[in-house]
VOLOGU-570174 format. One line per field, with one value per residue (C-alpha): z, x, y; residue number from 1. Coordinates in nm, 4 decimals. Last residue first. Layout:
<sites>
c3 = Z | ...
c1 = X | ...
c2 = Y | ...
nr = NUM | ...
</sites>
This chain:
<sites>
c3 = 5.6450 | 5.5091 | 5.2049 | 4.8550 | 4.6604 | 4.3156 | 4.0879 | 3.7429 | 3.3418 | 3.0870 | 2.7839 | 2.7542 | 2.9545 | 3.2580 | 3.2921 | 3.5766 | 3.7987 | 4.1209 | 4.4521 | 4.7956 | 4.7750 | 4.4111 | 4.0909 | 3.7093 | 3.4259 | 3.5316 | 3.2498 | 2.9955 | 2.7306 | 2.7714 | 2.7840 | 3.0387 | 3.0092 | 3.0041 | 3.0867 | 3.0346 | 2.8400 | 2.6081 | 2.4162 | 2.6910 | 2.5847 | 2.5053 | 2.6705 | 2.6260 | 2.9165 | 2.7648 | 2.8143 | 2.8032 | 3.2078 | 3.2448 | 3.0619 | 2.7371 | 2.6294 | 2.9339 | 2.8176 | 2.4767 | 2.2644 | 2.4666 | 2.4410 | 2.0405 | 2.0051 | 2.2869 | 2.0305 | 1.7637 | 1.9435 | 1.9736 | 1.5737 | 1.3720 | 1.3196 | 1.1162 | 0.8076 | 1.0298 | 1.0869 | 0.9878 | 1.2529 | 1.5990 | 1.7307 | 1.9177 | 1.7957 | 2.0550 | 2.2716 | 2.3519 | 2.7229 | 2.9161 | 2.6881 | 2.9717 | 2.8282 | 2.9242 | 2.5617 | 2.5551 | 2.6689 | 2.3818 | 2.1252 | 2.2684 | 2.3237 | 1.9283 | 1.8088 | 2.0400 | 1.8356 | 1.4968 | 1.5052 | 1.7295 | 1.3826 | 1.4183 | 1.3763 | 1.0379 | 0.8612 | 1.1002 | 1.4041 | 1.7462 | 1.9090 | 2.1492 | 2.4674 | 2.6083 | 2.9184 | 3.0284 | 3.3956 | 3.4264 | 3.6180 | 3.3865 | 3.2758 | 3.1735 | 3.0105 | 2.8172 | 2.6964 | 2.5274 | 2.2984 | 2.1896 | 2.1432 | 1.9140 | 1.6765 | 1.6990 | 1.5440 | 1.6948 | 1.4679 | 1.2718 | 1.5970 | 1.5507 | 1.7008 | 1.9327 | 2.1185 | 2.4649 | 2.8141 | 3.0308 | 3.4065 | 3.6452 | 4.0319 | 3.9777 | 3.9092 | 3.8810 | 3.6596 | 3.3946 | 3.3289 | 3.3002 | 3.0607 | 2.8223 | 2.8451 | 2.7624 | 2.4470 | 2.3596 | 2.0867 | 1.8197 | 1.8731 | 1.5973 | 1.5258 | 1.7843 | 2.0581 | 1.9917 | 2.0718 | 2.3748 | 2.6515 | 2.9324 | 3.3703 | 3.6802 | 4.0085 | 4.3450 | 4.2793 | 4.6127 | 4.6996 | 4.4071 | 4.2658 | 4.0637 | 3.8246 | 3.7785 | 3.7487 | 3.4386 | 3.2637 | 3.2901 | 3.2285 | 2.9431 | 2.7681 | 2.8730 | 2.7563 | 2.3980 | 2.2948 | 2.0517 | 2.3226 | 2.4973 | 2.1885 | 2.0696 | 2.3351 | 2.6636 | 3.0170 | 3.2819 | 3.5790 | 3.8563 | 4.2667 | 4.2056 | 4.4595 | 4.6111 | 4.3363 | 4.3326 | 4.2681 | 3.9290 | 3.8363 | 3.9456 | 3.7090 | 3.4332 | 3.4291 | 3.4895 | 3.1917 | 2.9679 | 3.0477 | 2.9920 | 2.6527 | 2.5429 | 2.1639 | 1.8871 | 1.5230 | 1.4726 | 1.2405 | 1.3365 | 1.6584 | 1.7232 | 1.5341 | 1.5469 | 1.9102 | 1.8579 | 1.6348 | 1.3533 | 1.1151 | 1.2803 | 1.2512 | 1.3064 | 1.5231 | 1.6746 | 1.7535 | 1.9116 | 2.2386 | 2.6503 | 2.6931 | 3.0758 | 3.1607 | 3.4854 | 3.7821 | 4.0977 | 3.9986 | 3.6353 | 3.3552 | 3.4178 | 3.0871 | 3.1260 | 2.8384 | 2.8574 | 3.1908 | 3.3256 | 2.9951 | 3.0265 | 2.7612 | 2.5900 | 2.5972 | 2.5298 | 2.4523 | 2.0710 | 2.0037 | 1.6083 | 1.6683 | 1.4285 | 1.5034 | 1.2095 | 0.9525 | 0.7116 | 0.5173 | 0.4044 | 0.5962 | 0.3425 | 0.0776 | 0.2382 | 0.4297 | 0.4638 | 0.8132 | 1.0268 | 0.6441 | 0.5752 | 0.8667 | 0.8478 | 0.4625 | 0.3153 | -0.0006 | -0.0825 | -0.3355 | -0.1067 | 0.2179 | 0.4949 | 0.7865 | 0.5984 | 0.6446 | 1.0407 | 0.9826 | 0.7530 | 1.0259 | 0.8533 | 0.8401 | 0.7072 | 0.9149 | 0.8717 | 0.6019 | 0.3097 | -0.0259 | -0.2329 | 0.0297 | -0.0230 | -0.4169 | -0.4177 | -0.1549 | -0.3830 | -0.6994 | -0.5256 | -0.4391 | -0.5106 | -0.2138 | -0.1237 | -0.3541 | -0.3936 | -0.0459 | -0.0838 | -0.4009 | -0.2129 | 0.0236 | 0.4020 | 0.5077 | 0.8185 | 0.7937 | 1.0754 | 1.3202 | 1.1829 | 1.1841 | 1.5180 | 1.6247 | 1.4699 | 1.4297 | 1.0497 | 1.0462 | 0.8304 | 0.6053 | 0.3522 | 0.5638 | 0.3784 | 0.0898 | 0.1768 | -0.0951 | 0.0000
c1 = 4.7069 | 4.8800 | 4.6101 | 4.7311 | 4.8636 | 4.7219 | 5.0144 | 4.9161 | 4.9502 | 4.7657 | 4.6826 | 4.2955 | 4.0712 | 4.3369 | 4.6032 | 4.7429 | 4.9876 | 4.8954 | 5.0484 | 5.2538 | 5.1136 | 5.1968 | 4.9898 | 5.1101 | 4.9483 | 4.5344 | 4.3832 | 4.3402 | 4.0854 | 3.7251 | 3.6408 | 3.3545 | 3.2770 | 2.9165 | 2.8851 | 3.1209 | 2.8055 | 2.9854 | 3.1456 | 3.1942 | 2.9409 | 3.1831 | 3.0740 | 3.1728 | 3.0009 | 2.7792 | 2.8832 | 2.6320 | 2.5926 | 3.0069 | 2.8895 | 3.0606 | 3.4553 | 3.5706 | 3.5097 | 3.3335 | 3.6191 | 3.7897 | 3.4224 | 3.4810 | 3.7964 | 3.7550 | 3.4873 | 3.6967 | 3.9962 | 3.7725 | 3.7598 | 3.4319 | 3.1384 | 2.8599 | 2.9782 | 3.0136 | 2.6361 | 2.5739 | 2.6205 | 2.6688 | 2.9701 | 2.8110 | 2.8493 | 3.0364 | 2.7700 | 2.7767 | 2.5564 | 2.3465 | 2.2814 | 2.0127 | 1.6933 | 1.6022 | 1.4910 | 1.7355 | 1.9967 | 1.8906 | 1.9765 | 2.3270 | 2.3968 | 2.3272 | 2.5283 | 2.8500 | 2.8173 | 2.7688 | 3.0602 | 3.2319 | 3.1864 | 3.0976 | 2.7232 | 2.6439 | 2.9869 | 3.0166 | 2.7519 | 2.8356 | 2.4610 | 2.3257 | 2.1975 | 1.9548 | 1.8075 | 1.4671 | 1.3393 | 0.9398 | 0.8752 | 0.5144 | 0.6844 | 0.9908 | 0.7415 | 0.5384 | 0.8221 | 0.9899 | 0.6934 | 0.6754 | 1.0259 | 1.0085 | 0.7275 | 0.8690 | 1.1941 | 1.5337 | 1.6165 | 1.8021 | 2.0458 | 2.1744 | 2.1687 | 1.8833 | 1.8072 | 1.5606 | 1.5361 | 1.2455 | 1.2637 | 1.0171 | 1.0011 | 0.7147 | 0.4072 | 0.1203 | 0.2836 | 0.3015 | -0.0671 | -0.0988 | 0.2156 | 0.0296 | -0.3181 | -0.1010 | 0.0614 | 0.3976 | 0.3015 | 0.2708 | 0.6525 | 0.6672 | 1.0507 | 1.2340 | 1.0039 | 0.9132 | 1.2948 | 1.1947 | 1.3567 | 1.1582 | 1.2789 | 1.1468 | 1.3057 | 1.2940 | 1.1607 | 1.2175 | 0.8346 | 0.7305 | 0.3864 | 0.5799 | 0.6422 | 0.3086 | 0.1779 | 0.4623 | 0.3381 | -0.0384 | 0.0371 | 0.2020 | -0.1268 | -0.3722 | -0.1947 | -0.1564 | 0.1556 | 0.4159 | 0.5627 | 0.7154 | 1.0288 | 1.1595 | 1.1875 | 1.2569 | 1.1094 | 1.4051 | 1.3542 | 1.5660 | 1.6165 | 1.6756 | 1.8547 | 1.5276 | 1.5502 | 1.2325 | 0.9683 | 1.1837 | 1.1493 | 0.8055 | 0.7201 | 0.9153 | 0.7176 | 0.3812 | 0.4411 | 0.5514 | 0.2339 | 0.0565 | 0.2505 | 0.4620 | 0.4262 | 0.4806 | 0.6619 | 0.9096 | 1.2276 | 1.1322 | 1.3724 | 1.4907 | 1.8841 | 1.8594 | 1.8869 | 2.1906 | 2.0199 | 2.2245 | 1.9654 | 1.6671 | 1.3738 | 1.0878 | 0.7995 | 0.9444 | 0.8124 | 1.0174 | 0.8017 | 0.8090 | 1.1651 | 1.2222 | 1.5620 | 1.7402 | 1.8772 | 2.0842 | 2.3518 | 2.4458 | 2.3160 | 1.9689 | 1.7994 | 1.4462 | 1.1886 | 1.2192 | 1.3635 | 1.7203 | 1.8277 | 2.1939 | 2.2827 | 2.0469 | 2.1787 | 2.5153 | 2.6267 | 2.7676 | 2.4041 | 2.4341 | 2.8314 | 3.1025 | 3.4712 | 3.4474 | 3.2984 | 3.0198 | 2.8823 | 2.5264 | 2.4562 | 2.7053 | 2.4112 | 2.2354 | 1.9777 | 1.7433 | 1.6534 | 2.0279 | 2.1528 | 1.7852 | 1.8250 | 2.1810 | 2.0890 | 2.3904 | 2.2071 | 2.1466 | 1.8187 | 1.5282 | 1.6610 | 1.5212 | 1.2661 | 0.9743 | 1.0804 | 1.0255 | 0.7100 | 0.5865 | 0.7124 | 0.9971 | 0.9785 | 1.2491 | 1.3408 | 1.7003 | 1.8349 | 1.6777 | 1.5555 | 1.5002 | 1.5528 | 1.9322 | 1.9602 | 1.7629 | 1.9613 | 2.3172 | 2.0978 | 2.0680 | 1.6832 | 1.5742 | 1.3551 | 0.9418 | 0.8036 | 1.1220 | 1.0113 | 0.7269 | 0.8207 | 1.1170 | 0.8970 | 0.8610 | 0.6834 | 0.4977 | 0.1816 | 0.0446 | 0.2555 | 0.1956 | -0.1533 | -0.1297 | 0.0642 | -0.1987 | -0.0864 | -0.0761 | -0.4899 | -0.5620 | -0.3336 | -0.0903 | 0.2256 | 0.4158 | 0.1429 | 0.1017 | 0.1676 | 0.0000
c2 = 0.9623 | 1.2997 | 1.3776 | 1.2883 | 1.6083 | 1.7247 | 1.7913 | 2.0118 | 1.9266 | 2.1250 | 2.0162 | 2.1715 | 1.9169 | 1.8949 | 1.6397 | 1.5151 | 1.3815 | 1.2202 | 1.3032 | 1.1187 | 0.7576 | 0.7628 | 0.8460 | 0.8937 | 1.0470 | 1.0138 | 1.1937 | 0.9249 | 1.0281 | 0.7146 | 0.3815 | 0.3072 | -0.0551 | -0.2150 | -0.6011 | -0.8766 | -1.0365 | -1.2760 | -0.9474 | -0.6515 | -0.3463 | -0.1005 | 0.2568 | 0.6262 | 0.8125 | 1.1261 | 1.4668 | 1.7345 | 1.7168 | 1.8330 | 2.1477 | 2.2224 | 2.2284 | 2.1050 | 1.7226 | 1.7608 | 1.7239 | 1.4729 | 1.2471 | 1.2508 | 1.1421 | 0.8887 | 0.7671 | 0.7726 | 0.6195 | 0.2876 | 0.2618 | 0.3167 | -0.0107 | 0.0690 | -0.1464 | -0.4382 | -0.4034 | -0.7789 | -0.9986 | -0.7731 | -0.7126 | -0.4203 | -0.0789 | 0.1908 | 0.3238 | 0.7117 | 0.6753 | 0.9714 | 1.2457 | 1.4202 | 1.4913 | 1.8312 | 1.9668 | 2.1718 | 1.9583 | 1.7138 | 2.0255 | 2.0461 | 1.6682 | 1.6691 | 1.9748 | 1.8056 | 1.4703 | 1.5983 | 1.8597 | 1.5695 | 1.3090 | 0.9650 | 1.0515 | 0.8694 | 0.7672 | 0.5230 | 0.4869 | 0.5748 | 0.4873 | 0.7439 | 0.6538 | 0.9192 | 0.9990 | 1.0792 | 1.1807 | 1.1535 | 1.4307 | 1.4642 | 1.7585 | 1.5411 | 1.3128 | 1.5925 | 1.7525 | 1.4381 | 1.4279 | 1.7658 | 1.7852 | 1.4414 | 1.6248 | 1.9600 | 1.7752 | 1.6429 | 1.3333 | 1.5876 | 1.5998 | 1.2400 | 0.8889 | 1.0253 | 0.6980 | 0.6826 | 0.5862 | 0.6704 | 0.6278 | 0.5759 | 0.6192 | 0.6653 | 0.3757 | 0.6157 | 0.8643 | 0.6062 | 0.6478 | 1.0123 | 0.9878 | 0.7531 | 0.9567 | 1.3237 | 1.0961 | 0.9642 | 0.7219 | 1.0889 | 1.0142 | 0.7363 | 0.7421 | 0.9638 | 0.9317 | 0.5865 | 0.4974 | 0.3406 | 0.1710 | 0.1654 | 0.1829 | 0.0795 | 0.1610 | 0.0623 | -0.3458 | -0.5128 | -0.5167 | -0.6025 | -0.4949 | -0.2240 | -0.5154 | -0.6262 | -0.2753 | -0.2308 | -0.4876 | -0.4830 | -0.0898 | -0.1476 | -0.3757 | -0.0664 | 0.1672 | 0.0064 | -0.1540 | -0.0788 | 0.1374 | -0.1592 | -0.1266 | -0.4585 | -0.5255 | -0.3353 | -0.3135 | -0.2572 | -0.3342 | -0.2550 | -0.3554 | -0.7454 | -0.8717 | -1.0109 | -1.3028 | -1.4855 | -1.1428 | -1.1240 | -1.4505 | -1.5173 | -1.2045 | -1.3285 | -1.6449 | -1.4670 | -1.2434 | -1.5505 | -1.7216 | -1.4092 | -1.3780 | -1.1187 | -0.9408 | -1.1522 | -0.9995 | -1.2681 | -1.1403 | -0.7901 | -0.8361 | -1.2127 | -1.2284 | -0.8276 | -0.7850 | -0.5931 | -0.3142 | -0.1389 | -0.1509 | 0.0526 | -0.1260 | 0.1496 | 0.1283 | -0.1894 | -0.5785 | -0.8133 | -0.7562 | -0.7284 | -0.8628 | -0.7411 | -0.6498 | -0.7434 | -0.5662 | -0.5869 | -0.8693 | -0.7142 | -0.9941 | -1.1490 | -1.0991 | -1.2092 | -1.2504 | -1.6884 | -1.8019 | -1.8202 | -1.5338 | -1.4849 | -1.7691 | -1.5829 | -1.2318 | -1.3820 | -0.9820 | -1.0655 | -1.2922 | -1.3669 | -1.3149 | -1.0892 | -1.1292 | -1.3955 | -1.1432 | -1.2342 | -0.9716 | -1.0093 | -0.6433 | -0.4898 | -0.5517 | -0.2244 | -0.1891 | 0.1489 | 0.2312 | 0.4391 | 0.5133 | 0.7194 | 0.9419 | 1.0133 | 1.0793 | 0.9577 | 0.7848 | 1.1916 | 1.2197 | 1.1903 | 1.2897 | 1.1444 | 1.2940 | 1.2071 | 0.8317 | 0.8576 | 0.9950 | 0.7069 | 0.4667 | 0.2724 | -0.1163 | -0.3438 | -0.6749 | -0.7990 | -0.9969 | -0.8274 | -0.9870 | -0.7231 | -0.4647 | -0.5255 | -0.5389 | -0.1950 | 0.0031 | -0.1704 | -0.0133 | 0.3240 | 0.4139 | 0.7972 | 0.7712 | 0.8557 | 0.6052 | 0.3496 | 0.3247 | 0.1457 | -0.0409 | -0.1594 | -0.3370 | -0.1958 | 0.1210 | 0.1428 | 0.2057 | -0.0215 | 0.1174 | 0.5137 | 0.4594 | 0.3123 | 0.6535 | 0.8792 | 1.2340 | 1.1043 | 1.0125 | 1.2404 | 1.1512 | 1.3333 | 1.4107 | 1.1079 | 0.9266 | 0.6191 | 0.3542 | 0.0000
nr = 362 | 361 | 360 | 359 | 358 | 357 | 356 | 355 | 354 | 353 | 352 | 351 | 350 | 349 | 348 | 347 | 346 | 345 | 344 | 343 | 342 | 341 | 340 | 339 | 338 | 337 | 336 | 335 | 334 | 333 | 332 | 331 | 330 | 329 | 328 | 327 | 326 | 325 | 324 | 323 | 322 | 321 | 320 | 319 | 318 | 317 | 316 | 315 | 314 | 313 | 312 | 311 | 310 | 309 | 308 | 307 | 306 | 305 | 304 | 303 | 302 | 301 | 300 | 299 | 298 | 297 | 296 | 295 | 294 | 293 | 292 | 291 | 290 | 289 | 288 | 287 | 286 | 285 | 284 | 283 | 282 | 281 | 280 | 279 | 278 | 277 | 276 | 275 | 274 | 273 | 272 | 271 | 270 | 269 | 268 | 267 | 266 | 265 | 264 | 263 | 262 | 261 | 260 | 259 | 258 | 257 | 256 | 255 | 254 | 253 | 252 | 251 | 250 | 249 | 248 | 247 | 246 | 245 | 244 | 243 | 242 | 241 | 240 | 239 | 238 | 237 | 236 | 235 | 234 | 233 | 232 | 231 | 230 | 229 | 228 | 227 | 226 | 225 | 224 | 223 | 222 | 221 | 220 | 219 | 218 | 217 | 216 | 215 | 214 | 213 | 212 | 211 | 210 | 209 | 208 | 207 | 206 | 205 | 204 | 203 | 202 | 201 | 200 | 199 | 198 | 197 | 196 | 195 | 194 | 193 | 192 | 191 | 190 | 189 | 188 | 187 | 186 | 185 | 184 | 183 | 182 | 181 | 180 | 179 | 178 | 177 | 176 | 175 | 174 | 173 | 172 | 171 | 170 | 169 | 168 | 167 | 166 | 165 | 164 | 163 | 162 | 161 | 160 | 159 | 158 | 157 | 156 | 155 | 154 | 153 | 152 | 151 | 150 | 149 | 148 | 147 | 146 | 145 | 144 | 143 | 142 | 141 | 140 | 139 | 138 | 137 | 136 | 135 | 134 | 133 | 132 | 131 | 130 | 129 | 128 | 127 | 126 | 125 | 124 | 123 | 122 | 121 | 120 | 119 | 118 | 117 | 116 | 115 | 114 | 113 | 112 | 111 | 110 | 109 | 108 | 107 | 106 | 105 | 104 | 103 | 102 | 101 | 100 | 99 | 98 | 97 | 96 | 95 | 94 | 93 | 92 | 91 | 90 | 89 | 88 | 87 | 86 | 85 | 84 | 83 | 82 | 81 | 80 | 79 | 78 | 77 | 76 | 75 | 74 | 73 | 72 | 71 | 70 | 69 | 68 | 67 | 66 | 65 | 64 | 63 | 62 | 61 | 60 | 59 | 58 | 57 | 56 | 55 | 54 | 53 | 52 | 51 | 50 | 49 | 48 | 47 | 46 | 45 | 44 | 43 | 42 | 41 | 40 | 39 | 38 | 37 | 36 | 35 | 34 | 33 | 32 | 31 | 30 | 29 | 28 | 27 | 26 | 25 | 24 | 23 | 22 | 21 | 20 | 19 | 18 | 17 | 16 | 15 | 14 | 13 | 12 | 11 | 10 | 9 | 8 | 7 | 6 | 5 | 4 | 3 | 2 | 1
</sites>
């Protein structure tokens, strides 16, 4: 079915924009100047395709480096087979002790409410089960995770994540999330969305109404780059902050797409502004097939060493490789420790300079 982008009546829809979403070459070819290695790859792509309509009215038609377009539209470089590369790089399911529960840092575990997404974005991790089986969590499922989580008293954070949880109607979340907030050990619930970004007509006044009921909860999203940043995605991350709903964001270091610190330091900007605090910069998984999005470790320390001292301390994300075989997050980042001894350490500041800072007398 062609949709026409901006054209409906229904576009401030978010279901609309779910069950529109665009995802056969033909589609696209509609609202894109395809290149032939664009058209090879949707032919018969190896990852799930689907593009909200709003999401693909943010591309560029003509320019195949559209940040927008490069982060939706596959290309044959996802067929490349690389030995460092792993169908599950963060042994998600050797970490999973029951079905829709990652159990990986000892005080908190992540909830697997859906495969499903508003927009497939190519350079996801979960990609061996995401778009390639579009089921949402069963009640048997639910009760399973629930039992988990309510058996292991350790466990002080949830996070909900998919797929994205926003895929769902009020009604279905709040099942999820009043189940959780039914535990007595569980302090803090968080969702990882990127609704706001690619369907953020999802992020409604009834939606934020509801999740006010369960606080202390969290809302983490992914801004991979500052033309992401519309009235659309403003609006939507307004009305959780001024619900007090606190939202951070994990930006993705993607080649040729955001690996830049022009890029970088325009993007933390803008997400200041709209109060959502740039929270992780996440160097690419070794996921099968996104190879091509992969940039070099010293980029990313490039990029934080240009931001350290040269804007607010709160603009700077942490630099983060997720440990292969489930190692867990690691902060990588400019060394500024020179030397230390019992007496001083030796440092360097954000612009070159080096001073002493003496060890207390103890």
């Amino acid at each position: 079915m062609s949709v026409c982008l901006g054209c409906s009546s229904k576009w401030h829809d978010w279901r609309w924009q779910l069950r529109n979403r665009l995802r056969t070459r033909e589609e696209l070819a509609a609202y894109i100047d395809l290149t032939t290695d664009e058209e090879k790859a949707l032919t018969e792509p190896i990852f799930a395709v689907g593009v909200t309509p709003y999401f693909a009215s943010l591309m560029d038609r003509t320019d195949p480096n559209c940040p927008i377009r490069r982060q939706v539209i596959p290309l044959s470089a996802e067929g490349r087979g690389i030995g460092h590369l792993h169908r599950d790089p963060l042994n998600e399911e050797g970490l999973s002790p029951v079905p829709r529960i990652i159990h990986r840092y000892p005080d908190r575990v992540v909830l697997l409410a859906t495969e499903i997404c508003h927009t497939y974005c190519r350079h996801c991790t979960r990609r061996r089960r995401v778009g390639m089986m579009e089921h949402g969590l069963t009640m048997a499922e639910l009760d399973r995770a629930i039992a988990y989580i309510a058996s292991h008293e350790e466990v002080r954070d949830v996070l909900i994540s998919g797929g994205d949880p926003l895929i769902y109607s009020n009604r279905q979340i709040e099942r999820i999330i009043a189940r959780v907030r039914a535990i007595p050990h569980v302090e803090i619930i968080r969702i990882g969305t990127r609704a706001p970004v690619t369907n953020p007509f999802r992020v409604t006044p009834d939606f934020v109404a509801m999740l006010r009921k369960y606080h202390p909860i969290w809302i983490n999203v992914q801004f991979n780059h500052y033309r992401e940043i519309t009235p659309e995605s403003a609006r939507a991350c307004s009305l959780l902050v001024d619900a007090g709903i606190p939202v951070g964001n994990q930006t993705v270091l993607l080649r040729g797409i955001n690996d830049s610190l022009e890029v970088q330091r325009r993007l933390v900007h803008e997400l200041l502004k709209l109060r959502v605090r740039p929270y992780y910069l996440y160097q690419c998984d070794l996921a099968e097939g996104i190879e091509h999005f992969r940039t070099r470790v010293a980029k990313g320390i490039e990029i934080i060493e240009g931001l350290r001292g040269h804007t607010s301390g709160m603009a700077v994300p942490t630099f983060v490789i997720d440990a292969p075989g489930g190692g867990g997050k690691i902060p990588i980042g400019p060394q500024y420790l020179i030397s230390q001894s019992p007496e001083k350490v030796v440092l360097r500041t954000y612009d070159g300079k080096i001073v002493e800072y003496p060890e207390p007398d103890v």
